[in-house]
Structures are given as structure tokens and as C-alpha cells.
VORO-66428 format. One record per residue: residue number from 1; residue in three letters; chain; x, z, y of N, C-alpha, C in turn. Coordinates in pm, 1 decimal. Layout:
N
<NUM; 'Ala'; 'A'; <X; Z; Y>; <X; Z; Y>; <X; Z; Y>>
...
This chain:
104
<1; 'Unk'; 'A'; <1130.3; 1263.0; 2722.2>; <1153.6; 1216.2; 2587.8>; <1248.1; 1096.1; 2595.8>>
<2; 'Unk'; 'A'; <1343.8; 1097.9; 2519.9>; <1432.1; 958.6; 2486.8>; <1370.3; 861.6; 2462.9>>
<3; 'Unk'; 'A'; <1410.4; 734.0; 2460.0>; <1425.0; 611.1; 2427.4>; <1466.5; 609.5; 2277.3>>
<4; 'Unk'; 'A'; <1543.2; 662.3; 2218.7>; <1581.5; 678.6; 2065.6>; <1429.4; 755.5; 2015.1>>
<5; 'Unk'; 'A'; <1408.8; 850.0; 2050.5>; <1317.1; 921.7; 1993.8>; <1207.5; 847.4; 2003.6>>
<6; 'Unk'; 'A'; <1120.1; 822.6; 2138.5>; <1024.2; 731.5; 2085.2>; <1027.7; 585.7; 1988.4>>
<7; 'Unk'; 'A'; <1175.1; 527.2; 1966.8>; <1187.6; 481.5; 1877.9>; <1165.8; 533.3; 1747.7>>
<8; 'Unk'; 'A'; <1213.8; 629.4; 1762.0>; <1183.4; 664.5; 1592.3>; <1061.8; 677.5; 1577.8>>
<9; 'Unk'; 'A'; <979.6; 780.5; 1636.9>; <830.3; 780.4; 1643.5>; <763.2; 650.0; 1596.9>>
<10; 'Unk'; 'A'; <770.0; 588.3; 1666.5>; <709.0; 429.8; 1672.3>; <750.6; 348.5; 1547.6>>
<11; 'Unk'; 'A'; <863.9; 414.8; 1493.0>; <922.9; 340.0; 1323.5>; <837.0; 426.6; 1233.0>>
<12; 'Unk'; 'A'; <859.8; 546.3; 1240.6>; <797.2; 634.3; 1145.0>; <610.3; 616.4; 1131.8>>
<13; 'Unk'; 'A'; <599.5; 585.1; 1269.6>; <433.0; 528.2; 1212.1>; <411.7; 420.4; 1105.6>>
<14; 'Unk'; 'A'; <523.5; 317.8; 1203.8>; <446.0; 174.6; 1132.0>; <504.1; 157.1; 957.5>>
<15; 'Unk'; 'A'; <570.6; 251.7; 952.8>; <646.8; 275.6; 779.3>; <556.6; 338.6; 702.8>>
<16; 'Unk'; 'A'; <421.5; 426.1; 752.2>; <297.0; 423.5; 746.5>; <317.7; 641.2; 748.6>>
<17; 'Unk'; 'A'; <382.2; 708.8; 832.4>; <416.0; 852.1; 808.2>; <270.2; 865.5; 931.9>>
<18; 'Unk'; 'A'; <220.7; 955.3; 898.4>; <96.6; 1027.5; 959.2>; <146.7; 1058.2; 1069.3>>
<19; 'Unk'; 'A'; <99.8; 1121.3; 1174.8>; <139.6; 1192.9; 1327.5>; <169.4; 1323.0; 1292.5>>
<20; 'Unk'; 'A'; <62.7; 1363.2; 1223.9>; <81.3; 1521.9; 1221.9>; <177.9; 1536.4; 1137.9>>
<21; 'Unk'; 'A'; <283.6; 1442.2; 1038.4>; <380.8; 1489.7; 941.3>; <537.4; 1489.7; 1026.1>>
<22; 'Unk'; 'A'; <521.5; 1361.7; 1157.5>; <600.4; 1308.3; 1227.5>; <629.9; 1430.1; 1357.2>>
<23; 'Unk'; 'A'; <522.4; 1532.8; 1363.1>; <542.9; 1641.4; 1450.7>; <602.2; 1726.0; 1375.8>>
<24; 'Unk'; 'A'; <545.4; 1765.2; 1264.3>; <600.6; 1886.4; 1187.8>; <714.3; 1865.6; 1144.8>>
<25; 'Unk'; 'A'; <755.1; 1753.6; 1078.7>; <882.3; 1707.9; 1051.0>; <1038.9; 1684.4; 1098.1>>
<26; 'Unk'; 'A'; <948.8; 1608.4; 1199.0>; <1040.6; 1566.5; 1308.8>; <1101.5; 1565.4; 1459.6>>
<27; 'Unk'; 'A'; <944.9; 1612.5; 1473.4>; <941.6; 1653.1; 1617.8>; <896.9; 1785.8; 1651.3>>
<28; 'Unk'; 'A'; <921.8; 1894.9; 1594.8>; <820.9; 2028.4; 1580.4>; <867.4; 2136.6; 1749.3>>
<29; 'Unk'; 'A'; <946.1; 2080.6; 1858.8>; <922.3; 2100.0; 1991.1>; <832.0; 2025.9; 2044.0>>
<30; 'Unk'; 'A'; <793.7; 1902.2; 2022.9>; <691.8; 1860.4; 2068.1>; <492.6; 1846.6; 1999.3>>
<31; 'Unk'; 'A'; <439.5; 1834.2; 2116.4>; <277.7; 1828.2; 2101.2>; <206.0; 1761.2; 2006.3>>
<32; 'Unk'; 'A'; <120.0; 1736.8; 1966.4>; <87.8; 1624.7; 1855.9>; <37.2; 1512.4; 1975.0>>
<33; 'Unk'; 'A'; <-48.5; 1575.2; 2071.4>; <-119.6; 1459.6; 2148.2>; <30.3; 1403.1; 2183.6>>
<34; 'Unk'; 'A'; <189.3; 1452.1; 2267.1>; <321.6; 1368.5; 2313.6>; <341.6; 1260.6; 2185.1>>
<35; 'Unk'; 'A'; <336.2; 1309.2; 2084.9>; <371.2; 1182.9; 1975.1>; <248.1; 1094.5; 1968.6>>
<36; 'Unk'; 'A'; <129.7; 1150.4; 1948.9>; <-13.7; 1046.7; 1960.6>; <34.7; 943.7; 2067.5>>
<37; 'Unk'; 'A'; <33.7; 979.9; 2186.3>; <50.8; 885.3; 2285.9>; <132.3; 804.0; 2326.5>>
<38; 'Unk'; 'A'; <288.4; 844.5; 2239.0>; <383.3; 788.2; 2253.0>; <392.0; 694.1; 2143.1>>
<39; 'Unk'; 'A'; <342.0; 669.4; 2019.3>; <344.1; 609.8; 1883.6>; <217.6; 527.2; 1974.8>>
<40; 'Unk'; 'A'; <83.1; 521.9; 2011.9>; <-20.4; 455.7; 2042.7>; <-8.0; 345.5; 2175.2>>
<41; 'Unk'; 'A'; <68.4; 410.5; 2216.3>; <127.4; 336.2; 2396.4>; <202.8; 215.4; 2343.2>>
<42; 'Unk'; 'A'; <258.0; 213.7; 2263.4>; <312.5; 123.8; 2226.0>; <270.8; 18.8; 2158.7>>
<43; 'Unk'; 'A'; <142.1; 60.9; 2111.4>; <51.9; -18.1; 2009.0>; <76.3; 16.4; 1894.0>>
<44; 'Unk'; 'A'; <134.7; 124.1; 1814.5>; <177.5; 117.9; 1676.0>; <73.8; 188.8; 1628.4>>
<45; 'Unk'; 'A'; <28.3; 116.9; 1478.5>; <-47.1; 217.3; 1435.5>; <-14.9; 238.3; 1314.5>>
<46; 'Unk'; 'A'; <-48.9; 369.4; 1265.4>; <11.3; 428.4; 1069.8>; <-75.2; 332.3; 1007.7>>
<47; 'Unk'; 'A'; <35.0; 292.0; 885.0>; <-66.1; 220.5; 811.8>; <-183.4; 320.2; 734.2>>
<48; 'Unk'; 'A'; <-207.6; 467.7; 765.9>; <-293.0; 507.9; 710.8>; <-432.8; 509.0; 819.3>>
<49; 'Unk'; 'A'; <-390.6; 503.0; 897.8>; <-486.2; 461.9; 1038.9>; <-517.2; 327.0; 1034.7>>
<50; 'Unk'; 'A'; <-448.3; 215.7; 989.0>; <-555.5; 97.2; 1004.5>; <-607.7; 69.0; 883.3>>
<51; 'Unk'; 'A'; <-585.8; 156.1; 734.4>; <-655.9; 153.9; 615.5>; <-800.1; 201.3; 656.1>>
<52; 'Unk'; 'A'; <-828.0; 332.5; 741.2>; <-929.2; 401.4; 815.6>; <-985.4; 268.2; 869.9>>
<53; 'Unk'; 'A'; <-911.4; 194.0; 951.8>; <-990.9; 104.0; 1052.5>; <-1055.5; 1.5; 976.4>>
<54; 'Unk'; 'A'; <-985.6; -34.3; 816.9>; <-1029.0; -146.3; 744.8>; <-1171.3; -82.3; 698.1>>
<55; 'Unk'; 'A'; <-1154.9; -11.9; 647.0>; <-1306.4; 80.2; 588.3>; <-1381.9; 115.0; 663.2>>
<56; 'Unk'; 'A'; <-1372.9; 152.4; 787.7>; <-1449.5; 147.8; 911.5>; <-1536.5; 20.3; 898.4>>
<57; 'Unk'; 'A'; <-1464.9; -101.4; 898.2>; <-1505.7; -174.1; 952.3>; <-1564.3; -245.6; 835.0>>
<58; 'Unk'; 'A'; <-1504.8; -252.8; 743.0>; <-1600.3; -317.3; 639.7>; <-1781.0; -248.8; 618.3>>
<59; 'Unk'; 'A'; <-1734.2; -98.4; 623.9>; <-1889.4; -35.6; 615.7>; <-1990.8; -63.0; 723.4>>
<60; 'Unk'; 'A'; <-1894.8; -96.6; 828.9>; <-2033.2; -180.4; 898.9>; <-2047.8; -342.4; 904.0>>
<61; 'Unk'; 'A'; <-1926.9; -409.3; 847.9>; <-2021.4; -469.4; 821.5>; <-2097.6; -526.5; 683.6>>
<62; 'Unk'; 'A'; <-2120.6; -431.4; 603.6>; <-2212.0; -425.8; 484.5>; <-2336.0; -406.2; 514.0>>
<63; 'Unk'; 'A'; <-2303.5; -290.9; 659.7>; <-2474.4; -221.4; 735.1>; <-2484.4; -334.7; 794.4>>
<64; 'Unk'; 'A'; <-2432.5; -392.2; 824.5>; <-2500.1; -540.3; 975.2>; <-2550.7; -639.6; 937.3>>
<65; 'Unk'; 'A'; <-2654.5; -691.0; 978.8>; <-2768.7; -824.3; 976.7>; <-2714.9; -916.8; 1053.3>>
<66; 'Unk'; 'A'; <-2612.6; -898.3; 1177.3>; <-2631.9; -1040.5; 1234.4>; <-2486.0; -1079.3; 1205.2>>
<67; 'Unk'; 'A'; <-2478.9; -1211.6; 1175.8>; <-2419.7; -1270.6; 1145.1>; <-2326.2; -1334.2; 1246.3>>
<68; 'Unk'; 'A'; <-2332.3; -1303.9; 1336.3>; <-2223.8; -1312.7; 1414.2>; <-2148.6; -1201.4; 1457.8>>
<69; 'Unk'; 'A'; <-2171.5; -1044.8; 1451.9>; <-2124.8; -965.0; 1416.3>; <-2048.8; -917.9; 1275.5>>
<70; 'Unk'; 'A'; <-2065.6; -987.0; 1140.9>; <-2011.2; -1011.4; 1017.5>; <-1886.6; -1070.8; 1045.3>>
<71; 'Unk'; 'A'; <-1877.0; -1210.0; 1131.9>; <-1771.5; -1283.1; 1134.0>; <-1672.9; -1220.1; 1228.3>>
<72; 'Unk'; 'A'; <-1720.5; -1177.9; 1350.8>; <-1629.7; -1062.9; 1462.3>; <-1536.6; -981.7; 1332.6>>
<73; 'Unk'; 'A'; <-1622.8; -903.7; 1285.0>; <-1564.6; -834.8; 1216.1>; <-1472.6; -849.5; 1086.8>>
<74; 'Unk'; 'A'; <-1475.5; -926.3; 1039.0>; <-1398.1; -1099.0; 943.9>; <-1280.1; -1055.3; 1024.3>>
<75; 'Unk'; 'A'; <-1305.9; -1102.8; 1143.9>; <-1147.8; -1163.3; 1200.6>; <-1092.2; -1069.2; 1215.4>>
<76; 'Unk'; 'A'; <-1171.1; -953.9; 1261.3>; <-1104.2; -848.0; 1281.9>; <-1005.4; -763.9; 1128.6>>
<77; 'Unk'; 'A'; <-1118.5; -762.9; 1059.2>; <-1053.3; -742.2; 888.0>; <-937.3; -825.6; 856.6>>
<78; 'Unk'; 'A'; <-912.8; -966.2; 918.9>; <-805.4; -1033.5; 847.7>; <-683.2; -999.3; 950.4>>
<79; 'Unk'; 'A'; <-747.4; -984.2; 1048.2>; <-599.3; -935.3; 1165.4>; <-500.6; -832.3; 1087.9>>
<80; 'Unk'; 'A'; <-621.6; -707.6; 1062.9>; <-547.1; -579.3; 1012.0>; <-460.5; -617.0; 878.8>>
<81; 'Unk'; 'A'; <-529.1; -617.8; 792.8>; <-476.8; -698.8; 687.7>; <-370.6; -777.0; 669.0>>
<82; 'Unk'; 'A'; <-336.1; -861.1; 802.5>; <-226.1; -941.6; 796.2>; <-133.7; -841.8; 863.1>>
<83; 'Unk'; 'A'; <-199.5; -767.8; 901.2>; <-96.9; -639.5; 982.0>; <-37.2; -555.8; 901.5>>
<84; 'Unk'; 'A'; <-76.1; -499.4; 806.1>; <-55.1; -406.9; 740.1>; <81.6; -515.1; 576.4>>
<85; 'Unk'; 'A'; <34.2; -673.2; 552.7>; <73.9; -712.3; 458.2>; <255.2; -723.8; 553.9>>
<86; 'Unk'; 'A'; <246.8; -743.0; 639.3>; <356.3; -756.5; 755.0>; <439.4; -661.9; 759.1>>
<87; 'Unk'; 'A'; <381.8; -554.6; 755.6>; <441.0; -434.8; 765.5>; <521.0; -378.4; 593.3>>
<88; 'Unk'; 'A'; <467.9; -404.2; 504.9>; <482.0; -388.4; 385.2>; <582.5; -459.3; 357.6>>
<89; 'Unk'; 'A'; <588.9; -609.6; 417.7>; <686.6; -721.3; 400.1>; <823.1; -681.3; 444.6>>
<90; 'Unk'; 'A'; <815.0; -592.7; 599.8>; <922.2; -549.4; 657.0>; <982.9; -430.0; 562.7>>
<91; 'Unk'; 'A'; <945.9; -357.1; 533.4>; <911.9; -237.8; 450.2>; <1014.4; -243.7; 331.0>>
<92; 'Unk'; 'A'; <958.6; -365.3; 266.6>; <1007.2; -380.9; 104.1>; <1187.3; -411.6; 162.4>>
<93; 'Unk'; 'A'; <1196.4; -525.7; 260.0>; <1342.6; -625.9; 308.9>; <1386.6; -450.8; 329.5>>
<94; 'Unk'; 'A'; <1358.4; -332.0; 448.4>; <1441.9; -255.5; 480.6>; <1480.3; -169.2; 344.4>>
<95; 'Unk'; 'A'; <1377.3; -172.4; 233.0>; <1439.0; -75.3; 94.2>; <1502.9; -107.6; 8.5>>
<96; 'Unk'; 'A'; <1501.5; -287.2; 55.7>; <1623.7; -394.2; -37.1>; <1747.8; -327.2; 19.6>>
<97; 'Unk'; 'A'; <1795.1; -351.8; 144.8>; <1878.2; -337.6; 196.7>; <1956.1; -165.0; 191.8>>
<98; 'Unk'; 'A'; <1864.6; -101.6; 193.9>; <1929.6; 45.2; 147.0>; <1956.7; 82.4; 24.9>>
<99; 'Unk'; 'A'; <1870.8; 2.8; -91.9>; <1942.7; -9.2; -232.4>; <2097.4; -12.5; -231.5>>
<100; 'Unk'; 'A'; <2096.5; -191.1; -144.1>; <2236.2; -247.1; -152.2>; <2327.8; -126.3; -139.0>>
<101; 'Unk'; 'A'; <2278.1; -90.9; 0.6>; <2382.2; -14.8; 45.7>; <2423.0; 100.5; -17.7>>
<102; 'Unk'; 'A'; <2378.9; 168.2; -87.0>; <2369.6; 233.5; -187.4>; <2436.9; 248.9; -339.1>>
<103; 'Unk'; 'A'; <2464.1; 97.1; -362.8>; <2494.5; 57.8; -459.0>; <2404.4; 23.4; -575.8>>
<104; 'Unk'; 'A'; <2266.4; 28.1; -557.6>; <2197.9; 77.2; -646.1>; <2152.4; -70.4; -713.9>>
């Protein structure tokens, strides 16, 4: 696999495109697990995968009693969160910029 291509992979996640749309779409010679691993190796995750991880994690901790497991999970909620507002931030600047270019 290229260096361009797992670039793109790795853009097309964090712009928030699913795996399985990024195979069918884009990559439809390759595996779903070659793009899983190549988008994940890198650390990238869809923003529809860490929406999953936010709700994950809030439902437990609604289920959890100890209170030091509440706050773990706090930090963990504000990480994603700042992850995902980051990503949105980058997001909006790259659709300014293709307006421009555009003329629009």
C-alpha cells in the first residue's frame, strides 16, 4: 500500500467517513480489516467511532458507584470531546477554503 493512500485513508476517517464506506468507495481492491488497520495504526479514529466511544462511556459511567472511576472516565469524556471539537474545527477551516476556491 502507498504512502498517499494510507494518507487518504487516515483523512477520510478523521473527516468522520466510516471504514466500510472508505472500502467500498475508495478502496474496493482492498480488505476492510487492510483499511481497519491502516486508519487505526495510526491512531485515527471516525468521528462516528469516538461518538460510539462517548456513549460507551458515559453509560458506564451512569452504571458506576465509585467515584473514582466517574472521574477516569470525565477525563476520558473530555479528551474525546476535545477530539472530536478539533476535528470539526479543522473540518469547518478545510470547507472555508474550498468555498474560496470555488468562488462560492
Amino acid at each position: 500500500m502507498s504512502k498517499s493512500d494510507s494518507k487518504k485513508m487516515q483523512r477520510l476517517a478523521r473527516e468522520g467517513k466510516q471504514i466500510s464506506k472508505i472500502v467500498a468507495e475508495d478502496f474496493p481492491a482492498l480488505d476492510y480489516s487492510d483499511v481497519y488497520i491502516e486508519v487505526y495504526s495510526a491512531g485515527e479514529r471516525s468521528s462516528r467511532g469516538i461518538k460510539r466511544m462517548i456513549t460507551t462511556r458515559l453509560d458506564a459511567m451512569a452504571a458506576s458507584t465509585s467515584h473514582s472511576e466517574r472521574r477516569t472516565m470525565a477525563k476520558e469524556l473530555n479528551e474525546l470531546v476535545w477530539h472530536l471539537y478539533n476535528n470539526h474545527k479543522n473540518n469547518r477551516e478545510k470547507l472555508a477554503k474550498i468555498r474560496a476556491a470555488l468562488g462560492e
